[in-house]
MIDRENKOL-311060 format. One record per residue (C-alpha): x negated, y, z negated; residue in one letter; residue number from 1. Coordinates in nm, 3 decimals, always signed. Example, Ala and Ser with C-alpha at 12.3 -4.5 7.8 and 13.67 -1.06 7.14 Angstrom:
<recs>
+---------+---------+---------+---------+-----+
:      c1 :      c2 :      c3 : residuo : num :
+---------+---------+---------+---------+-----+
:  -1.230 :  -0.450 :  -0.780 :       A :   1 :
:  -1.367 :  -0.106 :  -0.714 :       S :   2 :
+---------+---------+---------+---------+-----+
</recs>
This chain:
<recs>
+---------+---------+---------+---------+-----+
:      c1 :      c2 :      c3 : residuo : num :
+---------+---------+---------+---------+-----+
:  +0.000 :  +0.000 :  +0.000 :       X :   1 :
:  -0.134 :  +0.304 :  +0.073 :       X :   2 :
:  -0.172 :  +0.635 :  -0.098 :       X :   3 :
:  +0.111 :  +0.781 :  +0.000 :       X :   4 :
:  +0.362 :  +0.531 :  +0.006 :       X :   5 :
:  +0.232 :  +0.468 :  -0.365 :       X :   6 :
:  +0.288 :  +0.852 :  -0.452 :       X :   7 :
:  +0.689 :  +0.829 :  -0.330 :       X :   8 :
:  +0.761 :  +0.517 :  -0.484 :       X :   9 :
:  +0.598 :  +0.643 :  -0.820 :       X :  10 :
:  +0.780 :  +0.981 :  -0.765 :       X :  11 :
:  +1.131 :  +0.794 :  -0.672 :       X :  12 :
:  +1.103 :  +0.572 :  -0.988 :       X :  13 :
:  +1.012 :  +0.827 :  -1.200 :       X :  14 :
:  +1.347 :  +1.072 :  -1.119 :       X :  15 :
:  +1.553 :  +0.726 :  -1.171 :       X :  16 :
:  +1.420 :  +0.696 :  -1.526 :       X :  17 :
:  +1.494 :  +1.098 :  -1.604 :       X :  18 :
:  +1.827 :  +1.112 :  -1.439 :       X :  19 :
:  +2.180 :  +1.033 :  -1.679 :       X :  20 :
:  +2.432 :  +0.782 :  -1.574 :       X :  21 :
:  +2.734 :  +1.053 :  -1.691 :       X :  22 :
:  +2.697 :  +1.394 :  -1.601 :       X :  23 :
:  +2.845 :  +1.715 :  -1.862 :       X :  24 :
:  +3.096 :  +1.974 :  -1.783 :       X :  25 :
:  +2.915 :  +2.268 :  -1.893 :       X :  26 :
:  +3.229 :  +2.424 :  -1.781 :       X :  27 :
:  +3.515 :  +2.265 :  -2.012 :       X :  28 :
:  +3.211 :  +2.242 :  -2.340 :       X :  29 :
:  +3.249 :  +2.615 :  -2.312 :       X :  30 :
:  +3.638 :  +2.655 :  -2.306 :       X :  31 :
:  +3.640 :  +2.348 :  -2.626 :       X :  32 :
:  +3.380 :  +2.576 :  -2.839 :       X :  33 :
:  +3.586 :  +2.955 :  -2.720 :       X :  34 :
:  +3.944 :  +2.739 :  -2.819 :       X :  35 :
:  +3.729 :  +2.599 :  -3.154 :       X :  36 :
:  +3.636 :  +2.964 :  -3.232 :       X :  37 :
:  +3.988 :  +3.141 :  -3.150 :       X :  38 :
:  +4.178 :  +2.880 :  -3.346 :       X :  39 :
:  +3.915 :  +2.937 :  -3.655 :       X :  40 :
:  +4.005 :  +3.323 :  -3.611 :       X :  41 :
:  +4.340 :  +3.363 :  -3.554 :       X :  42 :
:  +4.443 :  +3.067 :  -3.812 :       X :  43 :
:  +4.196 :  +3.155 :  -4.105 :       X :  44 :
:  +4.109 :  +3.490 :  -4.058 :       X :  45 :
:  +4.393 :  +3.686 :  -3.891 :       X :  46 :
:  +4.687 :  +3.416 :  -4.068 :       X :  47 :
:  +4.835 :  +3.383 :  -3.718 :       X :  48 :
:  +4.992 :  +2.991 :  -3.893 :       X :  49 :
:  +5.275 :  +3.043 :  -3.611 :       X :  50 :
:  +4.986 :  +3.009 :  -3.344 :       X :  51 :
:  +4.862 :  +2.614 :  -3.480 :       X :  52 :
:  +5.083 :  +2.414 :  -3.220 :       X :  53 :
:  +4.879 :  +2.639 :  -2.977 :       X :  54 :
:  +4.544 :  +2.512 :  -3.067 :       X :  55 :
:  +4.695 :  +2.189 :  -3.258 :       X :  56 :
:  +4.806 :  +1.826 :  -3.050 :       X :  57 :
:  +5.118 :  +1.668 :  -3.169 :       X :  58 :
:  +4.920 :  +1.346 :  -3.203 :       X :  59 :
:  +4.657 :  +1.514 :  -3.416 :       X :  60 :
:  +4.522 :  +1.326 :  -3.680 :       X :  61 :
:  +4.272 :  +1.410 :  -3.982 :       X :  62 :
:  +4.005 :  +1.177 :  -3.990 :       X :  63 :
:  +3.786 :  +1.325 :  -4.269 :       X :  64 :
:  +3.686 :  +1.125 :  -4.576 :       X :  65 :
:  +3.963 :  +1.126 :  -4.823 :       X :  66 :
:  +4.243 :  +1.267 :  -4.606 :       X :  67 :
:  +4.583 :  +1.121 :  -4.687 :       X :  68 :
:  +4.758 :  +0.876 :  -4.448 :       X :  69 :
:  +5.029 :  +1.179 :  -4.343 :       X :  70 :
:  +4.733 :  +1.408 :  -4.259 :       X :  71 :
:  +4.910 :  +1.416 :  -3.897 :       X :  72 :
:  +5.073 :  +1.694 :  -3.626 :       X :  73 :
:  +5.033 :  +2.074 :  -3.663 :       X :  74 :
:  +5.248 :  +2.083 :  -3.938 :       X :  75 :
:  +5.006 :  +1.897 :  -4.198 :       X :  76 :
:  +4.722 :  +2.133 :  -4.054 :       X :  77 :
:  +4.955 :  +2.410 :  -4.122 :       X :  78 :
:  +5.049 :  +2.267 :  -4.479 :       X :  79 :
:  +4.648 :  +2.252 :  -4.577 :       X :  80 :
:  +4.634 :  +2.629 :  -4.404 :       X :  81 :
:  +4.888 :  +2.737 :  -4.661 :       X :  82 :
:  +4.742 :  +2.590 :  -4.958 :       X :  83 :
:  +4.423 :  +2.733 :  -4.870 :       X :  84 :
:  +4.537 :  +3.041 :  -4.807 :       X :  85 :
:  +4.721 :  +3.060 :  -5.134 :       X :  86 :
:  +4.464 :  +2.987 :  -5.393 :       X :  87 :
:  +4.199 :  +3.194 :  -5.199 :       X :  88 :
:  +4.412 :  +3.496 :  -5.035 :       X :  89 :
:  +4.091 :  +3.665 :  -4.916 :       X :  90 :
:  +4.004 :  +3.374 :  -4.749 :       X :  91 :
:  +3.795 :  +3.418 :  -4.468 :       X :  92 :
:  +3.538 :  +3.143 :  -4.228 :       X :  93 :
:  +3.224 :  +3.288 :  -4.047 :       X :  94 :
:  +3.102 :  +3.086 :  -3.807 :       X :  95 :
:  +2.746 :  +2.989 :  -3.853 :       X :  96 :
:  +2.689 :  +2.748 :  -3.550 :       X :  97 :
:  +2.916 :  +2.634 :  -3.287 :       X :  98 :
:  +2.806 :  +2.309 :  -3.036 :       X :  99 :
:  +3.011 :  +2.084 :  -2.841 :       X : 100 :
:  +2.937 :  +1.782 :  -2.663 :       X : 101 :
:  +3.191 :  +1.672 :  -2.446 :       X : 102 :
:  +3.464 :  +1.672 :  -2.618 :       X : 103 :
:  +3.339 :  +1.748 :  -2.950 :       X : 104 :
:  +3.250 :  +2.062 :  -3.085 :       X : 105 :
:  +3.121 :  +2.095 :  -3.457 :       X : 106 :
:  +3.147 :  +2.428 :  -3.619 :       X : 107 :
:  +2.918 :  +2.492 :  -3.946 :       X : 108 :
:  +3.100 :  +2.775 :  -4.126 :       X : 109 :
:  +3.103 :  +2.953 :  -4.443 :       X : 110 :
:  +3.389 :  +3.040 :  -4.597 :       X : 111 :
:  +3.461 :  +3.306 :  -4.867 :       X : 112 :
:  +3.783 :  +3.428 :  -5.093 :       X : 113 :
:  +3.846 :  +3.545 :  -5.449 :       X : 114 :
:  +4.001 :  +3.324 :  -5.682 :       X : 115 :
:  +4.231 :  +3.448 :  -5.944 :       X : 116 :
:  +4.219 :  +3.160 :  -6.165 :       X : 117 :
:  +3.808 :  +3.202 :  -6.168 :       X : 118 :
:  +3.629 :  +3.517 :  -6.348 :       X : 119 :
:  +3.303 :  +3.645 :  -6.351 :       X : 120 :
:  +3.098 :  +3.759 :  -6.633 :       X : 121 :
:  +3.305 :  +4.082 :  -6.622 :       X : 122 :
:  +3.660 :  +3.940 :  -6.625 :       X : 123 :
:  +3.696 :  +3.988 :  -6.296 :       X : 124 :
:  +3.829 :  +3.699 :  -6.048 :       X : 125 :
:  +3.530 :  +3.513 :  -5.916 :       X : 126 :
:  +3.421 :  +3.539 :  -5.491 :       X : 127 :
:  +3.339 :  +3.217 :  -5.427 :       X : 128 :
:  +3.178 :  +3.049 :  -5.129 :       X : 129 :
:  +3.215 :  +2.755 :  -4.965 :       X : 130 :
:  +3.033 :  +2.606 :  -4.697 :       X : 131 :
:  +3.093 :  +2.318 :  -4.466 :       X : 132 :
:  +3.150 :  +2.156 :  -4.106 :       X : 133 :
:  +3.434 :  +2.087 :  -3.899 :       X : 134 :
:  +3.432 :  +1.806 :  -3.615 :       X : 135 :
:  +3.690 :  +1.838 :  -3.404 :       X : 136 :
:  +3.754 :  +1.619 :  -3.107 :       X : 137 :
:  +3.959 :  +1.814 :  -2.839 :       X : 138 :
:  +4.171 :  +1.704 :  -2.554 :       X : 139 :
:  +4.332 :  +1.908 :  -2.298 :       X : 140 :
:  +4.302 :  +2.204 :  -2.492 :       X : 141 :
:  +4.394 :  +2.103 :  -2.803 :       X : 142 :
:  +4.255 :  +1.966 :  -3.140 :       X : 143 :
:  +4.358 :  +1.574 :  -3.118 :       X : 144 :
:  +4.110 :  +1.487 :  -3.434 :       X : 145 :
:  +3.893 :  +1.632 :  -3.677 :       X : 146 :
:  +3.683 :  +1.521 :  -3.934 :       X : 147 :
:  +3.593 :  +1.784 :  -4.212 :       X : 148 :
:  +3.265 :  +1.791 :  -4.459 :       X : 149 :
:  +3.261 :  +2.018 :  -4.702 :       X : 150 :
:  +3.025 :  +2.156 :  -5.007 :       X : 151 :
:  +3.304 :  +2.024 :  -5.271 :       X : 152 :
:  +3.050 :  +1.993 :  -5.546 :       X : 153 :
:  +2.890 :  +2.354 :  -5.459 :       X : 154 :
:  +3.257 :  +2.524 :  -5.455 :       X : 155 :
:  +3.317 :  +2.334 :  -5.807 :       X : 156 :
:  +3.029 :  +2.477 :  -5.977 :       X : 157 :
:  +3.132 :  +2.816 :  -5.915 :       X : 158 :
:  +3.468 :  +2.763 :  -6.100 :       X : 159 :
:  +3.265 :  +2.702 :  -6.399 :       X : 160 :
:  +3.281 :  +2.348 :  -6.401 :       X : 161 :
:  +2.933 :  +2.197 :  -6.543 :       X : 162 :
:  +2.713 :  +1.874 :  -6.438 :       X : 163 :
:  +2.644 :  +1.642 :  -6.703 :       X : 164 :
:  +2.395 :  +1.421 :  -6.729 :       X : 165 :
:  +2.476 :  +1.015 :  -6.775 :       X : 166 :
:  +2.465 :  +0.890 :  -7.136 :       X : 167 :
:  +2.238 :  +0.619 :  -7.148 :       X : 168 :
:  +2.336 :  +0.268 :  -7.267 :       X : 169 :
:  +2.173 :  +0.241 :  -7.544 :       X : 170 :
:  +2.247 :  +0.586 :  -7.670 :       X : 171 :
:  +2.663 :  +0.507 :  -7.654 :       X : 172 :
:  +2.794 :  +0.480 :  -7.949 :       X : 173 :
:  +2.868 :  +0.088 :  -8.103 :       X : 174 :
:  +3.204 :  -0.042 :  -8.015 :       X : 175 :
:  +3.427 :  -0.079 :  -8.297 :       X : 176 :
:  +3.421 :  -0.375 :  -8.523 :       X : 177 :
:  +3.690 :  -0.633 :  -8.459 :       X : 178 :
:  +3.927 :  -0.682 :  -8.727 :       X : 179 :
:  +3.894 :  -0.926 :  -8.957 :       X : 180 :
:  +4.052 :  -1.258 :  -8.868 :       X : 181 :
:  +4.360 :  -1.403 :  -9.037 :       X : 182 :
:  +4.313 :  -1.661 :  -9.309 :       X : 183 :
:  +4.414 :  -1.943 :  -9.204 :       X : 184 :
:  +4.745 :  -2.084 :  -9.267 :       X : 185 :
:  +4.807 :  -2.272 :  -9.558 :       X : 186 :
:  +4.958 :  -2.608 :  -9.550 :       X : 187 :
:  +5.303 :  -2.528 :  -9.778 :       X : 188 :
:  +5.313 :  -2.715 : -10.094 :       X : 189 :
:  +5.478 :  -3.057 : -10.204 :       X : 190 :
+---------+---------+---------+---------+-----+
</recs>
C-alpha cells in the first residue's frame, strides 16, 4: 500500500471513530432551556400559577426522591407552588446554570424568601436560602417529568434546628431492670 492510499484510509477511519451515531438539535435544546427559564419566572417569581398548564403536561409526573404517588398533572405542581409560596411569600429562584441535553435541561437555582415563623438575632423573620437543582424532562413544549434535589438539610439549619452528634453505645444509658418474677405458685393445701 502506498503512501497515499495509507494517509486516506488512516484519515477515513479516524473521522468514523470521532463522528456520533445521533446527532443534537441545537435548535429545540435552546427553546427546552428559554421554556425551563420562563416557566421558573413567571411561576416563582412573577406568581403567574394560572400560566402552569402552559409550561406543565397533563401526564406530568414528579419523579424526585420522596415525592408522593399523586405528585401528577399541573395541578399537583400548582399545589407545591402554593405551599411554597405561602410559607416563603418573598419567594424568589435565580437561576445559577441552565443546560439541556436533548430533552433534558437541569437548572441549578437559588432560591430566597423570608419566613415568618423564623427570626433572627433581632426578632426579625429570618431570609433564608435555599439552593438546589431541577431536572426536568420536556416534551413538545412542556414539562412531562422532573426530578428535584434540594439543600433540605442547609434550609433546616437556618430555621434554627441543630445537628447532634450520635450517642455512642456504650455511653446510653442501662435499660431498665426487669421486674422481679412471680413466686411461684403454691400447690393449695390438704
Amino acid at each position: 500500500m502506498n503512501r497515499l492510499t495509507f494517509l486516506l484510509t488512516l484519515t477515513l477511519l479516524t473521522g468514523c471513530a470521532t463522528t456520533t451515531s445521533g446527532t443534537r438539535n441545537l435548535v429545540a435544546e435552546e427553546e427546552n432551556k428559554r421554556l425551563a427559564r420562563a416557566f421558573t419566572e413567571e411561576i416563582y417569581n412573577q406568581r403567574q400559577l394560572d400560566r402552569i398548564p402552559v409550561y406543565v403536561a397533563q401526564d406530568f409526573v414528579d419523579e424526585s426522591p420522596g415525592a408522593p404517588p399523586e405528585a401528577k398533572g399541573p395541578d399537583f405542581v400548582r399545589k407545591q407552588a402554593e405551599a411554597s409560596l405561602a410559607a416563603l411569600p418573598d419567594l424568589r429562584f435565580d437561576i445559577e446554570h441552565l443546560l439541556a441535553d436533548g430533552e433534558l435541561v437541569l437548572i441549578h437555582w437559588k432560591a430566597t424568601g423570608t419566613d415568618a415563623k423564623t427570626l433572627d438575632d433581632a426578632g426579625k423573620p429570618k431570609q433564608l436560602t435555599l439552593q438546589g437543582q431541577s431536572l426536568f424532562r420536556m416534551r413538545q413544549g412542556k414539562i412531562v417529568e422532573s426530578w428535584d434535589i434540594t439543600d433540605r438539610l442547609g434550609f433546616l439549619l437556618q430555621r434554627g434546628f441543630k445537628l447532634l452528634p450520635p450517642v455512642p453505645a456504650h455511653a446510653a444509658p442501662p435499660a431498665p431492670a426487669a421486674p422481679p418474677a412471680a413466686p411461684p405458685a403454691q400447690p393449695p393445701a390438704s
